[in-house]
Biopython code that builds the backbone (N, CA, C, O; Angstrom):
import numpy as np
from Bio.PDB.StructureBuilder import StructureBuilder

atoms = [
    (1, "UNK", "N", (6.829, -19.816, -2.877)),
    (1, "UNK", "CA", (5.709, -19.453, -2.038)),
    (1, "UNK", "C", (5.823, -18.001, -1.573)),
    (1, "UNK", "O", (4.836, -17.343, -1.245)),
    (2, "UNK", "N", (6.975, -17.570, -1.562)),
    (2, "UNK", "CA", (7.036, -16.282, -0.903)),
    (2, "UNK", "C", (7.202, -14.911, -2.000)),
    (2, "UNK", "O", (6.871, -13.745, -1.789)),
    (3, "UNK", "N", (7.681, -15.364, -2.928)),
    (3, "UNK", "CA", (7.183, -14.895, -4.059)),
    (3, "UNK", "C", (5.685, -14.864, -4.199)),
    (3, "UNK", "O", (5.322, -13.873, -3.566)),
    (4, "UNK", "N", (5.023, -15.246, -4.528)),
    (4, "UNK", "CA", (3.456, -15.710, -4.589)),
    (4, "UNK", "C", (2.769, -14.334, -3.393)),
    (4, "UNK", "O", (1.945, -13.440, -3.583)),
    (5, "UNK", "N", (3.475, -14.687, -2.333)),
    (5, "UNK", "CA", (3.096, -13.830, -1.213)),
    (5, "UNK", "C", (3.126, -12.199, -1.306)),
    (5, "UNK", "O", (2.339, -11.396, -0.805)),
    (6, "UNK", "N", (4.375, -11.948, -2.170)),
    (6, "UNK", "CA", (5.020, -10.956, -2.532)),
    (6, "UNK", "C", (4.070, -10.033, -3.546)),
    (6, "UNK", "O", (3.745, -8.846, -3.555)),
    (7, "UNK", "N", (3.837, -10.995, -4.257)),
    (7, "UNK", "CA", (2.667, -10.454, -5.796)),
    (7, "UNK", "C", (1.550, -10.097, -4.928)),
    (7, "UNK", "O", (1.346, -8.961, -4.501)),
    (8, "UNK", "N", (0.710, -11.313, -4.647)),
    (8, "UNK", "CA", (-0.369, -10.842, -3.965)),
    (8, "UNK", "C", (-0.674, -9.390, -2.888)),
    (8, "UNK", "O", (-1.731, -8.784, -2.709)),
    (9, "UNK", "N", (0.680, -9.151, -2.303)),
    (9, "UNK", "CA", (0.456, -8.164, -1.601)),
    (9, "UNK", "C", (0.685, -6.843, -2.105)),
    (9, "UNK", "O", (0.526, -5.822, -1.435)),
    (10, "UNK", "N", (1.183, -6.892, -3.691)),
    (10, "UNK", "CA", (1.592, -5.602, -4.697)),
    (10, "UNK", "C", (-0.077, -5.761, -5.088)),
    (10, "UNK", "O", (-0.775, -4.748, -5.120)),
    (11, "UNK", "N", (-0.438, -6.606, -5.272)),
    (11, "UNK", "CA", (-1.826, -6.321, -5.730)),
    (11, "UNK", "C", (-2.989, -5.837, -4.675)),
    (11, "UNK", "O", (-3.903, -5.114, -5.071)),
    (12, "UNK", "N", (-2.910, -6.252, -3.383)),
    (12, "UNK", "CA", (-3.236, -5.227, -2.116)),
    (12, "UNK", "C", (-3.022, -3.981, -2.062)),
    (12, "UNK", "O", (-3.838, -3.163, -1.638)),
    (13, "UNK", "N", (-1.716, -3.684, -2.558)),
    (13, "UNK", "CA", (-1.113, -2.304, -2.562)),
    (13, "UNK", "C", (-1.993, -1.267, -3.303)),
    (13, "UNK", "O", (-2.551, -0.200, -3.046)),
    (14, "UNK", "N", (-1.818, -2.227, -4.493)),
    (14, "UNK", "CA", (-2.670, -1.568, -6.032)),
    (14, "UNK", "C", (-3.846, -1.470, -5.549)),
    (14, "UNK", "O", (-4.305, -0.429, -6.020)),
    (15, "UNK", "N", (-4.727, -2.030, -4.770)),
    (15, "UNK", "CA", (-6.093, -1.928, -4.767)),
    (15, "UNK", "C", (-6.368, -0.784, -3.477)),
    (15, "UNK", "O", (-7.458, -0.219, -3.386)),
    (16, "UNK", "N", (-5.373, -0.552, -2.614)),
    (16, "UNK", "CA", (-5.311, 0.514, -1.850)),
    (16, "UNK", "C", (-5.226, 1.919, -2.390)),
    (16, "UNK", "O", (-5.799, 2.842, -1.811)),
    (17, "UNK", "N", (-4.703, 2.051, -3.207)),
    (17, "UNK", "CA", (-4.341, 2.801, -4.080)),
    (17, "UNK", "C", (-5.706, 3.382, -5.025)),
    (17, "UNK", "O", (-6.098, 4.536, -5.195)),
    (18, "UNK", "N", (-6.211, 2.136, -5.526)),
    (18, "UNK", "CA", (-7.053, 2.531, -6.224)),
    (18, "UNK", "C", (-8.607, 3.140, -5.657)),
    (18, "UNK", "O", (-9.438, 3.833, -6.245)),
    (19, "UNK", "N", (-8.604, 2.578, -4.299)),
    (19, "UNK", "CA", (-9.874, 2.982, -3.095)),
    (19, "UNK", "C", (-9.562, 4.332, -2.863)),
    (19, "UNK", "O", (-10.321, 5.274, -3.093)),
    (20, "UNK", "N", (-8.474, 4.401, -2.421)),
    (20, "UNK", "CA", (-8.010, 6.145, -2.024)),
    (20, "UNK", "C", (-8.535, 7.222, -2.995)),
    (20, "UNK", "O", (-8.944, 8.329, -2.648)),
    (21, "UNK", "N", (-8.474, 6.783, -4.173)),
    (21, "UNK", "CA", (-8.836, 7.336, -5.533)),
    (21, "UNK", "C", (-10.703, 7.197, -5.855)),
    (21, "UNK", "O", (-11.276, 7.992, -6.601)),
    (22, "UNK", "N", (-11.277, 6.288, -5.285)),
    (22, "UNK", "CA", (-13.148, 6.370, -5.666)),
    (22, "UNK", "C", (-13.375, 6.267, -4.545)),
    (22, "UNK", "O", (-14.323, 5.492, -4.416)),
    (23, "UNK", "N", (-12.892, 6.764, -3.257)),
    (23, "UNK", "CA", (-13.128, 6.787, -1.725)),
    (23, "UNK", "C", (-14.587, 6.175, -1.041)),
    (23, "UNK", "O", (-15.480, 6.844, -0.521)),
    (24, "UNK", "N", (-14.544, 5.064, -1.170)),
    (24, "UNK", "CA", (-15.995, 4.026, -0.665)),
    (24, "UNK", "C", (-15.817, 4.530, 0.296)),
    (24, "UNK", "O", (-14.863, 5.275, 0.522)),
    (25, "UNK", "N", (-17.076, 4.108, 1.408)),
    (25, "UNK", "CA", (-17.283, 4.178, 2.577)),
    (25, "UNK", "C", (-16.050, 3.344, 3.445)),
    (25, "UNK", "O", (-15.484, 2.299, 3.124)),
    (26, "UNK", "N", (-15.875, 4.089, 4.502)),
    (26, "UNK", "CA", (-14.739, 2.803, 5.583)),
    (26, "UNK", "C", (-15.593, 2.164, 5.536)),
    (26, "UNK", "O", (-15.546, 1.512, 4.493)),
    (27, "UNK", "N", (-16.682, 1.879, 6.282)),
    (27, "UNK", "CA", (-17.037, 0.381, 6.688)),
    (27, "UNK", "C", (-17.766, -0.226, 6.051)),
    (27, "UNK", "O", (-18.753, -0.698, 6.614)),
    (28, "UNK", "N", (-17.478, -0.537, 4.060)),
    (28, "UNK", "CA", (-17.161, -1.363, 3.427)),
    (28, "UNK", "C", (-16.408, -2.702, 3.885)),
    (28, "UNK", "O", (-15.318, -2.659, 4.456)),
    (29, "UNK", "N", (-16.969, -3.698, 3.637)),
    (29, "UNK", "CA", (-15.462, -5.199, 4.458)),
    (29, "UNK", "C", (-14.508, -4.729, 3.426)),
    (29, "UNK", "O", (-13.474, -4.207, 3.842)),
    (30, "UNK", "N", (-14.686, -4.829, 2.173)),
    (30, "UNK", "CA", (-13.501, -4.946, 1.455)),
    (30, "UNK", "C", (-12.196, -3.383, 1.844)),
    (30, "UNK", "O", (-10.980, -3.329, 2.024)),
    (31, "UNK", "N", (-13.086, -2.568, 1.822)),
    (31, "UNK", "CA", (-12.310, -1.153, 2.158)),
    (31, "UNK", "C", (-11.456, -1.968, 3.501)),
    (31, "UNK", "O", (-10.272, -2.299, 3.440)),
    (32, "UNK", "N", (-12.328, -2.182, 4.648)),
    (32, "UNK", "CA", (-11.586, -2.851, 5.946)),
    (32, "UNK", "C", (-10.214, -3.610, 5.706)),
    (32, "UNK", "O", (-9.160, -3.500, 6.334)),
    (33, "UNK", "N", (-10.513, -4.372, 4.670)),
    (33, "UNK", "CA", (-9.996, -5.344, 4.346)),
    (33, "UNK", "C", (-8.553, -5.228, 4.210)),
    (33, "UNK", "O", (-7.689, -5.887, 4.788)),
    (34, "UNK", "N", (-8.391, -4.093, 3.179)),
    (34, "UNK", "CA", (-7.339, -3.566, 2.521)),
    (34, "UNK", "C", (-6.310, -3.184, 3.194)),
    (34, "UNK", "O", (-5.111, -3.462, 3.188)),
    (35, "UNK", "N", (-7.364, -2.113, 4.103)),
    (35, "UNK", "CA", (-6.609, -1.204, 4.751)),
    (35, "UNK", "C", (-6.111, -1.685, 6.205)),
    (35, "UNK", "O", (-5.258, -0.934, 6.676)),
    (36, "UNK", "N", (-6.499, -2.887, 7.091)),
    (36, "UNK", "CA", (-6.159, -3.860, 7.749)),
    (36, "UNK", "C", (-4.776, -4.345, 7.268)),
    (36, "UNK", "O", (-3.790, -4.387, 8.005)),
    (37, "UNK", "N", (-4.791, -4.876, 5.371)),
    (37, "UNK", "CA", (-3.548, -5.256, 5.654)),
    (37, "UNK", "C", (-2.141, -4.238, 5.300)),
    (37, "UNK", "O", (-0.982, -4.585, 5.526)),
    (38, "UNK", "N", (-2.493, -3.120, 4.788)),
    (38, "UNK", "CA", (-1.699, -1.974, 4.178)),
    (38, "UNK", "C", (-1.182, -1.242, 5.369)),
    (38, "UNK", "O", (-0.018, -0.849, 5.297)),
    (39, "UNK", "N", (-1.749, -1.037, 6.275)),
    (39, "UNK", "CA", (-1.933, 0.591, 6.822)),
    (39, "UNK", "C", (-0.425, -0.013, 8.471)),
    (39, "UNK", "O", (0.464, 0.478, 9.166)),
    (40, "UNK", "N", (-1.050, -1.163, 8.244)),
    (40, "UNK", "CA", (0.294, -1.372, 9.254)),
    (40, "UNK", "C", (1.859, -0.888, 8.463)),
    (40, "UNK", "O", (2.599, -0.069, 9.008)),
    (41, "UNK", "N", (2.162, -1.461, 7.272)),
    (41, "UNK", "CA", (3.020, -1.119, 6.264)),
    (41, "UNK", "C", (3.382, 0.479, 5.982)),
    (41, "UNK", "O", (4.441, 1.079, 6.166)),
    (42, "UNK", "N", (1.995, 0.982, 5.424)),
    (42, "UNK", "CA", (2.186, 1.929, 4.883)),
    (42, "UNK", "C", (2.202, 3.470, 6.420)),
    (42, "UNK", "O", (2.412, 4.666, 6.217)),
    (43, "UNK", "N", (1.958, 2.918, 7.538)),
    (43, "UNK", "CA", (2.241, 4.388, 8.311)),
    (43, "UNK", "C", (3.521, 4.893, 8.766)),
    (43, "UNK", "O", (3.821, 6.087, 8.752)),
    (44, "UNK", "N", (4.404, 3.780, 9.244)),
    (44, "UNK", "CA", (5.915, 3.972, 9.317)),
    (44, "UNK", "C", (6.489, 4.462, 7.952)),
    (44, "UNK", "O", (7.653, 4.786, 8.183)),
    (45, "UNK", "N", (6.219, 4.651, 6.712)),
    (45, "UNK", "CA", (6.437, 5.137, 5.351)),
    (45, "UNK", "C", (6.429, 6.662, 5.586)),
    (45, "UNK", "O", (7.259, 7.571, 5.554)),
    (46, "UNK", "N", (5.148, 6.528, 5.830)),
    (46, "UNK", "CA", (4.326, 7.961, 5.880)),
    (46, "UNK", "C", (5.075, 9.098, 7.265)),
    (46, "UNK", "O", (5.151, 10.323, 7.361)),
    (47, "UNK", "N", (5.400, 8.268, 7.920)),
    (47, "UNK", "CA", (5.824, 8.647, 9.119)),
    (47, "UNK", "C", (7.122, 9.682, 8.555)),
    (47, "UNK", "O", (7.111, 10.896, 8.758)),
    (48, "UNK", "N", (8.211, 8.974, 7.827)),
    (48, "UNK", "CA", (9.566, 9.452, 7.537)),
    (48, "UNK", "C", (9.475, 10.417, 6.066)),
    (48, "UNK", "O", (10.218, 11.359, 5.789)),
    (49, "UNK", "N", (8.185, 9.808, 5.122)),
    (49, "UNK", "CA", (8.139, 11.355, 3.749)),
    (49, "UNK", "C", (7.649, 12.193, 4.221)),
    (49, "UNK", "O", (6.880, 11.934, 5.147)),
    (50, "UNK", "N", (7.864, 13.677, 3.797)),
    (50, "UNK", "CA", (7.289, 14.651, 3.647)),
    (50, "UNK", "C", (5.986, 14.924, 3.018)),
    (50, "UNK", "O", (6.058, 15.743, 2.102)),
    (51, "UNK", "N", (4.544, 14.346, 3.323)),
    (51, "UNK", "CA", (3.776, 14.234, 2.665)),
    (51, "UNK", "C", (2.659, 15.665, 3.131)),
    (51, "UNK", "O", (1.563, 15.968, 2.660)),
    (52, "UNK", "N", (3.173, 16.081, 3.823)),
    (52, "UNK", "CA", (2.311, 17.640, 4.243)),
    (52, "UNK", "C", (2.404, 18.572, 3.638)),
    (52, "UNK", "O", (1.429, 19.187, 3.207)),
    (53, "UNK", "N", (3.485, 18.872, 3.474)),
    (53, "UNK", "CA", (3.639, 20.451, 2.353)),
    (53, "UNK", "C", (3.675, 19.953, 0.896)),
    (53, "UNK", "O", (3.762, 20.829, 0.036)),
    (54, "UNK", "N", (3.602, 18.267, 0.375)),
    (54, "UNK", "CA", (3.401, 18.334, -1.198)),
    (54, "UNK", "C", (2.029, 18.283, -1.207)),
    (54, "UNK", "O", (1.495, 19.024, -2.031)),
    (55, "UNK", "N", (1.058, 17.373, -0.272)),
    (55, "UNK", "CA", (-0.336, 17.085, -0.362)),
    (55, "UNK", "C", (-0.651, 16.009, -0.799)),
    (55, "UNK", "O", (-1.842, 15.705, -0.860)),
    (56, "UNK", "N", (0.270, 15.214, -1.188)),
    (56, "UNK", "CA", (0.541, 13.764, -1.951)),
    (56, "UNK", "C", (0.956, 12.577, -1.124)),
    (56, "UNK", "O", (1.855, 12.755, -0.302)),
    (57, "UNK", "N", (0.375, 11.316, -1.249)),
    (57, "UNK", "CA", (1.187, 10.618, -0.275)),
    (57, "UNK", "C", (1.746, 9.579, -1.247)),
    (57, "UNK", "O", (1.103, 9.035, -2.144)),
    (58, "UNK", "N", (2.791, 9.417, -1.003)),
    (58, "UNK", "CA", (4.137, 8.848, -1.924)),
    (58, "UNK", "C", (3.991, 7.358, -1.183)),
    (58, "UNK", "O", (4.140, 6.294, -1.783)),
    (59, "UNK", "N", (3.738, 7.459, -0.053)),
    (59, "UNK", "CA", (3.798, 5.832, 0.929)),
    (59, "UNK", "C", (3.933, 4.811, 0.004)),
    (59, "UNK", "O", (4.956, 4.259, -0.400)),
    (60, "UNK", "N", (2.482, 4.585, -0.352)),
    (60, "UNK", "CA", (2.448, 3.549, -1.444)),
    (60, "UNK", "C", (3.466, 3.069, -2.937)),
    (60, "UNK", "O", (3.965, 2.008, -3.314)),
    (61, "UNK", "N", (3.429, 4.352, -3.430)),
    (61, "UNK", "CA", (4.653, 4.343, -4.189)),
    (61, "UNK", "C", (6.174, 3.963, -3.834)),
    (61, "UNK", "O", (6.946, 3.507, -4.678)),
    (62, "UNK", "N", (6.479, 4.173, -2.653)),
    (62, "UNK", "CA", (7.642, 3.548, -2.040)),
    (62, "UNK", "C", (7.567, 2.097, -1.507)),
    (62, "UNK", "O", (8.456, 1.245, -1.516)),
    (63, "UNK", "N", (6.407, 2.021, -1.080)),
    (63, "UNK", "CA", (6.154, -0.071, -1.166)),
    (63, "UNK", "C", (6.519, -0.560, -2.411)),
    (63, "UNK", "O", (7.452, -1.281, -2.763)),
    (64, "UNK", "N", (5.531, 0.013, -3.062)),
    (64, "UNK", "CA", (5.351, -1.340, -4.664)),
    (64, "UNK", "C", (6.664, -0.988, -5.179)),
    (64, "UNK", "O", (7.048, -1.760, -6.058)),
    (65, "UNK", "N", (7.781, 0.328, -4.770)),
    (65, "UNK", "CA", (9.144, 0.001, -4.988)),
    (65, "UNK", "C", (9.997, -1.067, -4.205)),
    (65, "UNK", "O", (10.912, -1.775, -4.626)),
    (66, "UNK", "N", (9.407, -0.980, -2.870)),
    (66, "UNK", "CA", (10.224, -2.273, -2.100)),
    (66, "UNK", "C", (10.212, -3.339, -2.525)),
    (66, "UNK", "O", (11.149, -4.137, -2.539)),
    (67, "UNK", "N", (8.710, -3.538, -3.084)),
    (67, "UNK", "CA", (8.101, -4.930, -3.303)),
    (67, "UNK", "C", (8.975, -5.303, -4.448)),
    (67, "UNK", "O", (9.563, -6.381, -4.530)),
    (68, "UNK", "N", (9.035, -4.141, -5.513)),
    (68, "UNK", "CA", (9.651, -5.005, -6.856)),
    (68, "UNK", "C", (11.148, -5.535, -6.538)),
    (68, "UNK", "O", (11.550, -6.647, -6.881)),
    (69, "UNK", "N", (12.011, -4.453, -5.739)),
    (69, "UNK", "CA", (13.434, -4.740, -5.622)),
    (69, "UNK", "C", (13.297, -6.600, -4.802)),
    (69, "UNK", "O", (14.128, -7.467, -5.073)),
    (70, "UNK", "N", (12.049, -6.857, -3.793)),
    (70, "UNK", "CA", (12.368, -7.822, -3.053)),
    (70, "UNK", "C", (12.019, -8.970, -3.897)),
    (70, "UNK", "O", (12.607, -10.045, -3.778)),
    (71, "UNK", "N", (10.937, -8.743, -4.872)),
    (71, "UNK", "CA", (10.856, -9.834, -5.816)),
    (71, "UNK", "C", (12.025, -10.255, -7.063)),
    (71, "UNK", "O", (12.286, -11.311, -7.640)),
    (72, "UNK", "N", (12.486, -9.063, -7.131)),
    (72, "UNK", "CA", (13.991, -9.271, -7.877)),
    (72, "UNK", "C", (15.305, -10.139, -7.214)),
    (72, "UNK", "O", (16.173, -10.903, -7.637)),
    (73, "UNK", "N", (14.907, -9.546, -5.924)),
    (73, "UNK", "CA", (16.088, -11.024, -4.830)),
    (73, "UNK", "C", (15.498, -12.395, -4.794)),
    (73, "UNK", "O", (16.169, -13.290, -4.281)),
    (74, "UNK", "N", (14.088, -12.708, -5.375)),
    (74, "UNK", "CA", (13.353, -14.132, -4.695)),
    (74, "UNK", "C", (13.484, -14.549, -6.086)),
    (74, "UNK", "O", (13.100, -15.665, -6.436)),
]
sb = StructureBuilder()
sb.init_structure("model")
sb.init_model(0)
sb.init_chain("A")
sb.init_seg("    ")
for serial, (resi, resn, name, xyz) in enumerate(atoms, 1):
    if name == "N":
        sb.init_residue(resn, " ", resi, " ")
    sb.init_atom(name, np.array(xyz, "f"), 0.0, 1.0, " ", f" {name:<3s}", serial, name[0])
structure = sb.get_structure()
């Protein structure tokens, strides 16, 4: 089950990812949606990279790395 939980939320990730990239409106539900469940995750990320002087935000990329190492322990 927690596996299951695990996928589903790499695929949250992915779809965050992919909004950032064709930038809908915020108040889209689904945009809401996403970013409701990501943004708690992904600001403490953001908080500790250097994402100002590259212009890039890596955040995400360092989840769907957490995610794989934690699905490799389950």
């Amino acid at each position: 089950m927690l596996l299951l939980a695990v996928e589903l939320y790499t695929y949250v990730v992915l779809a965050s990812v992919i909004l950032s990239w064709v930038r809908l409106e915020p108040s889209n539900p689904f945009v809401k949606f996403v970013n409701t469940l990501t943004e708690p995750v992904l600001k403490p990320i953001r908080e500790v990279l250097p994402t100002k002087s590259l212009g890039i935000d890596f955040s995400p990329l360092v989840l769907l790395l957490a995610l794989s190492v934690i699905r490799r322990f389950l």
